[in-house]
N, C-alpha and C positions, 0 to 999 in steps of 0.2 A: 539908842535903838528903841523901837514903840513896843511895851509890852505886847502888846495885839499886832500878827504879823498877818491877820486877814483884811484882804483889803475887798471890798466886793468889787467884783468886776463889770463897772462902768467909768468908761475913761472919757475925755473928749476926742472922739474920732476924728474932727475936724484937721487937728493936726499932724498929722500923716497921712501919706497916701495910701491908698489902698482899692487899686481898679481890679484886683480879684471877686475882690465882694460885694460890685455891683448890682450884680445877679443873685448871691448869695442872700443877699439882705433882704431881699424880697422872699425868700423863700423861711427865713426865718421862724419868722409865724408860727408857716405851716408846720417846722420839723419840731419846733417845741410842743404844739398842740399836738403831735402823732409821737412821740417819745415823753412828753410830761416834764417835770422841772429837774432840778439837780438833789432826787430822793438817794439818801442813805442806803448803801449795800444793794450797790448796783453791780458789782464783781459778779452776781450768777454764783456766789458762794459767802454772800452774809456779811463780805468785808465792803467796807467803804474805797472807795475807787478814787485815786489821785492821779492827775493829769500832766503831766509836765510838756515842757512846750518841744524841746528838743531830748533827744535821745541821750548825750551825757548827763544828763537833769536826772532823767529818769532813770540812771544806771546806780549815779550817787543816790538818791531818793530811795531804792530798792535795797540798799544797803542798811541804812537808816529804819527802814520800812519792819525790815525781816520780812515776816510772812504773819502781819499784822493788818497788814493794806494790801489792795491792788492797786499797783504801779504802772502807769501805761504815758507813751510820750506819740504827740500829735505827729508829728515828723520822723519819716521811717529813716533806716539806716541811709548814711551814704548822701543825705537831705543838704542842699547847702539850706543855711537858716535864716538869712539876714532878707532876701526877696522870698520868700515861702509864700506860696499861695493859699491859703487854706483852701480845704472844699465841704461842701453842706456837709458831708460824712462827718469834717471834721466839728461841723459847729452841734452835727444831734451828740456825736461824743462828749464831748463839752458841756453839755446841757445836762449829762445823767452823771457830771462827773459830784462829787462832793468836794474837793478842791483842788484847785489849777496853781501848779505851780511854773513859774518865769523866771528867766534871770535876769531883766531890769538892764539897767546900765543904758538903755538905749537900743539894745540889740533887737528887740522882737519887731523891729518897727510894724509889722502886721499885726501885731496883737490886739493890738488896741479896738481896733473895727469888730474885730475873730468874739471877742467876748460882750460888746456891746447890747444890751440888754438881755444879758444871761445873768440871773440872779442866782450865779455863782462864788463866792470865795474862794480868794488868790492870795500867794504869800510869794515875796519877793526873794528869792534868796540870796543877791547880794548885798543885804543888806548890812550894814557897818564896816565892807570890803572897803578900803581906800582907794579908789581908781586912780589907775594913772592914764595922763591924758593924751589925746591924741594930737601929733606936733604938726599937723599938713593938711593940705588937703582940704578941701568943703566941709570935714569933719574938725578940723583946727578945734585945739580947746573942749572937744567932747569927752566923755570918759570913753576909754577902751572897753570895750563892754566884754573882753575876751578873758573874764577875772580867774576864771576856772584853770586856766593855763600854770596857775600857781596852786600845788597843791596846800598850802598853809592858808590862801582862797578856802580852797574848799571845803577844809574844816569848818570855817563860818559857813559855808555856806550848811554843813549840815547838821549845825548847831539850829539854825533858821529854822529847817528843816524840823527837828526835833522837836522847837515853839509849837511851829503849825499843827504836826502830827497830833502836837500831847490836846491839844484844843480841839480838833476835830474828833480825836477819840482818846480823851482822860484815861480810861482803864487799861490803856497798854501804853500808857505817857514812860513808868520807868523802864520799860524792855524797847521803848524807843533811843530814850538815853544811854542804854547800855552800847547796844548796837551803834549807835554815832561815836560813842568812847573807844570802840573796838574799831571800828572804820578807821577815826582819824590818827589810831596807831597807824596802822596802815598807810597811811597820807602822808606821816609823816615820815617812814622809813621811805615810801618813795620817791618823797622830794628833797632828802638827804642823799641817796642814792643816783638822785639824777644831778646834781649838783656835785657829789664826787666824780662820778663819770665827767660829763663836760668841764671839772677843772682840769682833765688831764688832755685838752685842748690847747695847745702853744698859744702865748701871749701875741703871735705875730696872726692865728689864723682866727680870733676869735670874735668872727663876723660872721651872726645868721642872718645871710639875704632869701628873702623868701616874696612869695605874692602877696597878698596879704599883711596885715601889718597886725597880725593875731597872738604874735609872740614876745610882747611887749616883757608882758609880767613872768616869761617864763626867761626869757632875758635875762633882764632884773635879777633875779633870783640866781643864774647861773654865772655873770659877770661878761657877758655877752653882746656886742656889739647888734644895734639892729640895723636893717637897710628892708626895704620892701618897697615893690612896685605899686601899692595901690594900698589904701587906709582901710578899707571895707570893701568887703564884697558886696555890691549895693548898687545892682543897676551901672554897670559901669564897665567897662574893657579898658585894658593897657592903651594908655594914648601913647605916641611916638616920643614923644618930652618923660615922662614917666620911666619908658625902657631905655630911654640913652641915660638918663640921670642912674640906672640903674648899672649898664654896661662901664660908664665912666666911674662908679664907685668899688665897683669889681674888679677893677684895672689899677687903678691908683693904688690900692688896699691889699692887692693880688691875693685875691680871695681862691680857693682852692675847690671849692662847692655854693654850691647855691640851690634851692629849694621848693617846692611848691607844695598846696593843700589838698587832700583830696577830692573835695566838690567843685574846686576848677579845674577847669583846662590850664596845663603846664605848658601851652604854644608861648604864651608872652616870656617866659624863663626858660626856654628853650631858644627864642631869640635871644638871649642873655648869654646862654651855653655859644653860639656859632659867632658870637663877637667876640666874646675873652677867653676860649679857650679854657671856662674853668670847665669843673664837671658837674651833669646833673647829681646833686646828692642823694636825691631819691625822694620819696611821698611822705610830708606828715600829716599827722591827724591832728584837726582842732574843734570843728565846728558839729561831727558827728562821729558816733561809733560804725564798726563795719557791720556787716552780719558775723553770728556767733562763732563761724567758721572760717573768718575772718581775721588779721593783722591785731586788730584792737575790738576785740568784743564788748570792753569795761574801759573803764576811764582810767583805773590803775594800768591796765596798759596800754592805754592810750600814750600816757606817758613816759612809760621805760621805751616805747616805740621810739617815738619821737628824740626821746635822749641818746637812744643807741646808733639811730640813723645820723643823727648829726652829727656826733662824738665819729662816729666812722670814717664819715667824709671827710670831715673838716683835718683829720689827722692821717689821713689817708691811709688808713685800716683796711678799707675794702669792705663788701657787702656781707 
């Protein structure tokens, strides 16, 4: 891992698309000439201001943070993240940020253009995560960028976090460490918690079919068969070969539930539900938090969510 986890952010746009920022790019210019560069203690209260790209970034990060930083994420609750559009709003924020943080793996694919000549500092927080890869699909062979889904993840990830922190502001570098050491207790009671729950899953039902293929790692981790209709959410709808490969594996397997994310539409596993007769299992959360007064406010229960709703179904508990 690179001592130095700032990476300044200019990437080659070239390679990804990004017809959001058409328009955007021209106006660039203007919003950094009328907002200025990425100056120090932009919070409106003397702290230095950290950016993160999605909303579970920024929940981890504020943990890590305490009340040492402002913490703010480009993409509001409820966001799916993988086609995110930015808007100029997003690029003057960005530009008064002091550093932006992502989680890499392939997942922002907007990002790249989003920071392009913003002489900003970004730090990657997956980095030293081992990926696992994705086995399908136009994404075949890519890393699953969905690493957070494990929380033993996301201890790195906000150890990461910690590097960047203690660099961008030295003088709260050990009440940074503290609070990461105190967090990934936390992490770690929940990802022992969520893996005793879902062992009490029968050996015959332990199949999470879901849209998305976003539960790779959290799988993994629970000893959990995967099945999904689509690799990413990425510009793309359920083809008719994708949802029979789907109904045919829920059938063979006699799967008892089946699942969807909450920033799609659950119509393609709902045609899954009126062919096999399993049952909708209900909503997880991966790719965003809800609002506060919502299911999953924090990424801690993002994931007791997720494990109780499965663990339910899949054993047929009930809601």
């Amino acid at each position: 891992m690179p001592k130095n986890l700032f990476r300044r952010a200019k990437v080659d746009a070239g390679k990804v698309r990004f017809p959001a920022l058409a328009g955007a790019a021209v106006v660039l210019s203007l919003l950094l000439t009328a907002c200025g560069g990425g100056a120090a203690g932009n919070g409106g209260d003397g702290k230095k201001v950290v950016l993160t790209t999605f909303t579970v970034l920024a929940d981890v990060a504020r943990n890590v943070a305490g009340d040492k930083l402002t913490v703010e994420s480009i993409t509001k609750a409820g966001a799916e993240i993988h086609g995110y559009e930015p808007t100029p709003g997003d690029i003057r924020k960005a530009s008064k940020a002091d550093l932006i943080l992502d989680n890499g793996l392939n997942l922002e694919a907007w990002f790249a253009q989003f920071v392009e000549g913003l002489d900003v500092p970004h730090a990657v927080v997956s980095e030293g995560v081992e990926p696992m890869s994705i086995s399908e699909d136009a994404y075949q062979g890519k890393p699953n960028p969905h690493a957070w889904m494990s929380p033993l993840n996301v201890q790195k990830y906000a150890d990461n976090m910690v590097k960047a922190f203690s660099e961008l502001d030295p003088d709260n570098a050990e009440a940074f460490k503290a609070n990461a050491e105190a967090y990934k207790a936390e992490l770690q009671a929940v990802q022992d918690q969520m893996t005793a729950r879902l062992a009490g899953v029968p050996e015959a039902q332990r199949a999470l079919v879901t849209c998305e293929g976003a539960f790779s790692y959290l799988a993994r981790d629970a000893g959990l068969k995967e099945l999904y209709i689509w690799a990413v959410n990425a510009e793309q709808q359920a083809t008719p070969q994708q949802i029979t490969r789907a109904i045919e594996y829920v059938k063979a397997n006699n799967v008892p539930a089946v699942f969807c994310e909450s920033t799609v539409s659950d119509a393609p596993m709902q045609q899954v539900v009126e062919a096999t007769g399993a049952k909708f299992g209900g909503t997880l959360y991966v790719d965003s938090l809800s609002e506060a007064d919502g299911p999953v406010p924090t990424y801690l229960d993002l994931i007791r969510h997720d494990a109780d709703v499965i663990t339910r179904a899949l054993t047929g508990a009930g809601a």
